[in-house]
N, C-alpha and C positions, 0 to 999 in steps of 0.2 A: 355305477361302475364297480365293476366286481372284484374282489381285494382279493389278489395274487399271492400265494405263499411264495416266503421264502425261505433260502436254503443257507448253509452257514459254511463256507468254504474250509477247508486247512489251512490257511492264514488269516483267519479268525473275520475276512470281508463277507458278506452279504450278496445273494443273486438271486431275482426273481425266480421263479420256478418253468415260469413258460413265459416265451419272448416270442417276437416275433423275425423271420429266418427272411434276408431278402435274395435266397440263390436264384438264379434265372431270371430274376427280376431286371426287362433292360432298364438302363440309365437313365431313359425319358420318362419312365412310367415310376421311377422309386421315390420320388420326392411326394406324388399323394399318396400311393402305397403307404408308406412311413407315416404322414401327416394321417391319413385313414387311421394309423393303427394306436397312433396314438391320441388320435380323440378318442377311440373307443375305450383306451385305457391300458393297453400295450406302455412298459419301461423299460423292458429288452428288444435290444435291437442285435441282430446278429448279419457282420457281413463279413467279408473279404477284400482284402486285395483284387485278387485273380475276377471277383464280380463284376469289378468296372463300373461300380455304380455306391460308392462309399462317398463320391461327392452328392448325390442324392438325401443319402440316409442326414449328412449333416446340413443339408438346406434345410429339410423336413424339422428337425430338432433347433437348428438355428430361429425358423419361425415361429416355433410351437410356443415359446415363452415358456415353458419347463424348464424347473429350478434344475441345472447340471446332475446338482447331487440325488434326484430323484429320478436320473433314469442310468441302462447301465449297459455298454456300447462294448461290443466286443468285434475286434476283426483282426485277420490272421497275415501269417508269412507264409508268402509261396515259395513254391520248388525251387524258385533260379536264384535265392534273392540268399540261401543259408550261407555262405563263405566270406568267409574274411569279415568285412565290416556293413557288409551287405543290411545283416537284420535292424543293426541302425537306423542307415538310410530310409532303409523301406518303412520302418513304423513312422519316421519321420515325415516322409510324405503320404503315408494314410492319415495320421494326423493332420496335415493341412488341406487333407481334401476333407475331413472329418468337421475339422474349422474347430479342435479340441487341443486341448494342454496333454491330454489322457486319455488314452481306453481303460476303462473297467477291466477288462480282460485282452489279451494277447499271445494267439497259438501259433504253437508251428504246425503247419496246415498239413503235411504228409510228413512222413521219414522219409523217403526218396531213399530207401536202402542201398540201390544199385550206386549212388553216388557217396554212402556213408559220410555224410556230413550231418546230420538228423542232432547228433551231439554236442556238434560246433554250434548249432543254432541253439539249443538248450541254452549251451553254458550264454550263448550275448543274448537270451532272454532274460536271462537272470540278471544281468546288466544292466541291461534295459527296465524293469522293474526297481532295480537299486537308483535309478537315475529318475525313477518315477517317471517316467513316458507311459507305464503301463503298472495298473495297479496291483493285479493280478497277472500270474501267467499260468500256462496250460500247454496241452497236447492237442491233437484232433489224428483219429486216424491210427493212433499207436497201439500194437500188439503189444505183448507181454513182451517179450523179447528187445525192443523198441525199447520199452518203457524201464526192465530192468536195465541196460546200457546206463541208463543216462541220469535215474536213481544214485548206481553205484559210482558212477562216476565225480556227479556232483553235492551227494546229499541234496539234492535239491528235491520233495515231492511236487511233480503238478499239482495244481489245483482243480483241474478238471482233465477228462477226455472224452472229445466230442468225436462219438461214433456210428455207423449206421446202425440203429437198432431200430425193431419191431418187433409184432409176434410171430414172423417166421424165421426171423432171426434176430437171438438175441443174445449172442455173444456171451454167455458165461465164464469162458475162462478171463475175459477183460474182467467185469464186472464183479467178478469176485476175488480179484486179483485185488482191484481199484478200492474195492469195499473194505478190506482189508489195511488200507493205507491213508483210506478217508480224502480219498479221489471222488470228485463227484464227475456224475457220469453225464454227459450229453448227448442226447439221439436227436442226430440227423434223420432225414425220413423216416418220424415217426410213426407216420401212415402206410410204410410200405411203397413210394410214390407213384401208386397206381399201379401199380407193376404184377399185381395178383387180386385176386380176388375177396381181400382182409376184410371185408365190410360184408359181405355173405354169408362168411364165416359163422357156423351153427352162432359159439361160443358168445359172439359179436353182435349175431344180430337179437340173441335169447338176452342180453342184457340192454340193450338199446331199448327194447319193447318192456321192459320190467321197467326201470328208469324212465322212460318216458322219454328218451335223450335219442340223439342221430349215432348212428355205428362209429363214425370219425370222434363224437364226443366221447363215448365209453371207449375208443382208443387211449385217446389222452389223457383218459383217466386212470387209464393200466399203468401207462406210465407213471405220473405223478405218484399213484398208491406205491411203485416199486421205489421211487425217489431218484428219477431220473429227471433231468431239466428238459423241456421241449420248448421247440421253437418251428412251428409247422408254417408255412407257408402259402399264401393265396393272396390274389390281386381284387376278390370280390369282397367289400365289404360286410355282406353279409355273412360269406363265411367267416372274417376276419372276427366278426359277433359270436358266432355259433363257436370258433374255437376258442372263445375265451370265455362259453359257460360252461364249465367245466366246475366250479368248486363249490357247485348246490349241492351234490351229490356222490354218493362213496360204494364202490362195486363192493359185494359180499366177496369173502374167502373165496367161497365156490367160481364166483365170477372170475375172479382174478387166474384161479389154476386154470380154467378153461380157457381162459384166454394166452397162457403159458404153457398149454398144449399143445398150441399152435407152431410151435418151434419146427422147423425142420430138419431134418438128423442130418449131424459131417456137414454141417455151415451150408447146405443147399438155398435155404432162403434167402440169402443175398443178392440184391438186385443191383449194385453198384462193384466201381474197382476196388480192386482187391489191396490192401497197402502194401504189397508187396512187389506190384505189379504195375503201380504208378509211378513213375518217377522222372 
């Protein structure tokens, strides 16, 4: 079982480096999904509200006989749920489909700008944290702008912002914004999801064959070297294997710039909504 680095948040808690992500995952298939990933030796788990399948992720961990404090459960607040007393509610019943006293972690899953309430959620995360429902809290999805609002508003820093990142797109003005404040970063579709060609990639496939490793491995390795959190996604066991050898092996300098060549200019790389635009 291969021993996952960890990370050290801004309020001084602990988070695996790479977890395992159950977006798209339906409802009927997430309980061996989960149960899969955790035999393999998977302790992050990342879901959602909006998934529809968080009663899953806690069948899986309910069965597994894994000591609570040895795995670390994160799932978020959707769009409709930020006003008034709403983010309450809602962590309340992700927790009883979760079948947990606590999440690890607890994000507001968009800013939903057009409805400016992204703040209001902030400040009953914080709440919510104080009441210990949720150990940690966080962002997903926040620009800079976003992110300054709700800083200045509450002194409060996230402890994380989980964003689309890859190597065609990888969001620097976030991440250096974030790096700056000791925000740890999280990439959603670390792989790109499928949506171009990342794994052909000169950069990609000249380090895959050095290493001895699959193009998706020396992805997540990009990652990790940069100190971003992944949580990549698959229902095949054996990939679920293949993305968790990742820590025999360490990309050179060289590798790593080439694979941060890969950027594509004026944000073109992105394959998902826009946070300004979902709401």
């Amino acid at each position: 079982m291969p021993e996952i680095t960890t990370l050290t948040l801004n309020d001084g808690h602990t988070i695996p480096q790479l977890g395992y992500g159950v977006f798209r995952i339906p409802p009927a298939e997430t309980e061996k999904a989960v149960t899969e990933a955790l035999e393999l030796g998977y302790r992050h788990i990342d879901t959602a509200a909006i998934y529809g399948n968080e009663e899953g992720v806690g069948a899986a961990i309910a069965a597994s006989g894994i000591p609570r404090d040895e795995l670390f459960v994160t799932t978020k607040l959707w769009n409709d749920r930020h006003d008034g007393d709403e983010p309450d509610a809602a962590i309340r019943e992700s927790l009883d489909r979760l079948g947990l006293e606590q999440v690890d972690l607890y994000l507001v899953h968009w800013p939903t700008p057009a409805r400016d309430n992204y703040l209001h959620a902030w400040e009953k995360l914080i709440e919510l944290r104080d009441a210990g429902l949720a150990r940690s809290i966080g962002v997903s999805n926040h620009l800079v702008p976003h992110l300054e609002k709700i800083v200045a508003a509450t002194g409060i820093v996230p402890a994380v912002n989980q964003i689309e990142l890859h190597p065609a797109y990888q969001e620097r003005e976030i991440t250096e914004w974030a790096a700056a404040r000791d925000i740890r970063i999280e990439a959603w579709g670390p792989l790109g999801q499928g949506k171009y060609d990342l794994f052909g990639a000169e950069p990609v496939a000249r380090a895959a064959e050095a290493h001895g490793k699959t193009p998706a491995q020396v992805v997540l390795r990009w990652h990790l070297q940069h100190g971003n959190i992944v949580f990549p996604k698959s229902v095949r066991r054996a990939r679920l294997a293949e993305n968790l050898d990742v820590f025999d092996f360490e990309l050179t300098a060289d590798e790593v710039a080439g694979i941060d060549g890969l950027e594509v200019a004026d944000g073109g790389g992105r394959v998902s909504a826009h946070p300004d635009e979902l709401n």
